[in-house]
C-alpha positions in Angstrom: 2.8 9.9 15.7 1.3 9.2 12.0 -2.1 8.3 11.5 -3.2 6.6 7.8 -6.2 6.7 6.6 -6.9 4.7 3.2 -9.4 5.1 -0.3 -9.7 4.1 -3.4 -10.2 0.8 -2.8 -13.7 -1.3 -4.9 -15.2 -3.9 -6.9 -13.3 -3.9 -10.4 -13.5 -6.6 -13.3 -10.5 -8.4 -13.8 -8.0 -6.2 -15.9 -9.0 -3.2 -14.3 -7.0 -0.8 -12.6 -7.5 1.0 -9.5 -5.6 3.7 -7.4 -5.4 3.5 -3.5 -4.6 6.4 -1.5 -3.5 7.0 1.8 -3.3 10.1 3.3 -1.3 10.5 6.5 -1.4 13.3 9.3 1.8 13.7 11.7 4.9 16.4 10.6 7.2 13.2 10.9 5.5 11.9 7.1 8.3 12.7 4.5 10.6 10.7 7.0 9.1 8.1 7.3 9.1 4.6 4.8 5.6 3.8 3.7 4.2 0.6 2.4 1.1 -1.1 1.3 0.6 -4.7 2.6 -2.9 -7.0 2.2 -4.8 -9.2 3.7 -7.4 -12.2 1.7 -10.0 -13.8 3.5 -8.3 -17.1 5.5 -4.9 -15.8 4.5 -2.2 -14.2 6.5 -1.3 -10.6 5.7 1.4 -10.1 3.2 4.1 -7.7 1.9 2.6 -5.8 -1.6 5.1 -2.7 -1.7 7.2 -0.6 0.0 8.6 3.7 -0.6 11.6 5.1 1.0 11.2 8.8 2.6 12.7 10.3 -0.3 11.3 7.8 -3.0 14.6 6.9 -4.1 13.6 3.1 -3.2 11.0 1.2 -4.0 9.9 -2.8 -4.0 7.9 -4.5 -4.7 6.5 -8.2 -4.5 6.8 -10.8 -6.9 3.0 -11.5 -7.5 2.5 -7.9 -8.2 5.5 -6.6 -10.2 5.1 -4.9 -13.2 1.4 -4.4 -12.4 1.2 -2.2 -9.6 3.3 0.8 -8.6 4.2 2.7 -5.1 4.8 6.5 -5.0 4.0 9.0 -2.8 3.9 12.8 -2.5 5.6 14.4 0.6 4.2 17.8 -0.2 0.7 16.1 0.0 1.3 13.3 3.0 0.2 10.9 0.6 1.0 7.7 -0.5 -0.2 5.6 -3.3 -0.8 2.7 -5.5 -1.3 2.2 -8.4 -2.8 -1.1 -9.6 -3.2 -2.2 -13.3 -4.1 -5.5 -14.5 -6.0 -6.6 -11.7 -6.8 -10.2 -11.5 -9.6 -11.9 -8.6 -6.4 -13.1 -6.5 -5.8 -9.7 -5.5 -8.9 -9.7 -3.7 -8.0 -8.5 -0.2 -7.7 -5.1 2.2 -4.9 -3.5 1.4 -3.5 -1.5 4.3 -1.3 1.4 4.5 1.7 1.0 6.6 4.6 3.7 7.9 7.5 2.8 9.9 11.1 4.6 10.5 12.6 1.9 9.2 12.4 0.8 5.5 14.2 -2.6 5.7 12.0 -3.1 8.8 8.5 -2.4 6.9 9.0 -4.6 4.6 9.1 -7.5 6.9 6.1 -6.3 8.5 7.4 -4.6 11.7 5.5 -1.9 11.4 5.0 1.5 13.7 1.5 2.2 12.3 -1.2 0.6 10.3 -3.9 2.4 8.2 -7.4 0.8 9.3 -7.9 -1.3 5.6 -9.8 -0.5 2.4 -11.3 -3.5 0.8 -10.6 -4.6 -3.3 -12.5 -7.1 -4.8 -11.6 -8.3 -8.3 -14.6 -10.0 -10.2 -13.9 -12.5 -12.8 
């Protein structure tokens, strides 16, 4: 069992960065592959990132590489992401995902979902 709990989210101008955090509880953490996925108003949810257990892989999406990063911190239960050059299109609630299988996460077949924190990007 893993529960997520997310922060850091905000209102930032356009170009800003923000870090989101998600701390998880459950001894089955640094196993586990973690991921970050979002959700805009009228949209469907979509893939942002995604961490191996051992942070050996990472991906990301398209409409975010080279501007955000995923890492995490098994001796902390946290996961993060880091987001630089934010634009108003990444206006969403980003949610924190974990799942036993990394492959699996990324397509959204996930074990256990973080409850949301909300981003807004002004222009």
């Amino acid at each position: 069992q893993v529960q997520l709990e997310e922060s850091g989210g905000g209102l930032v101008q356009a170009g800003g960065s923000l870090r989101l955090s998600c701390a998880a509880s459950g001894r089955t953490f640094s196993s586990v592959a973690m991921g970050w996925f979002r959700q805009a108003p009228g949209k469907e949810r979509e893939f942002v990132a995604a961490i191996n257990w051992s942070s050996a892989i990472t991906n990301v999406a398209d409409s975010v590489k080279g501007r955000f990063t995923i890492s995490r911190d098994n001796t902390r239960n946290t996961l993060y992401l880091q987001m630089n050059s934010l634009k108003p299109d990444d206006t969403a609630v980003y949610y924190c995902a974990a799942d036993a299988n990394f492959v699996r996460l990324q397509r959204g077949v996930v074990g256990y979902w973080g409850q949301g924190t909300q981003v807004t990007v002004s222009s």
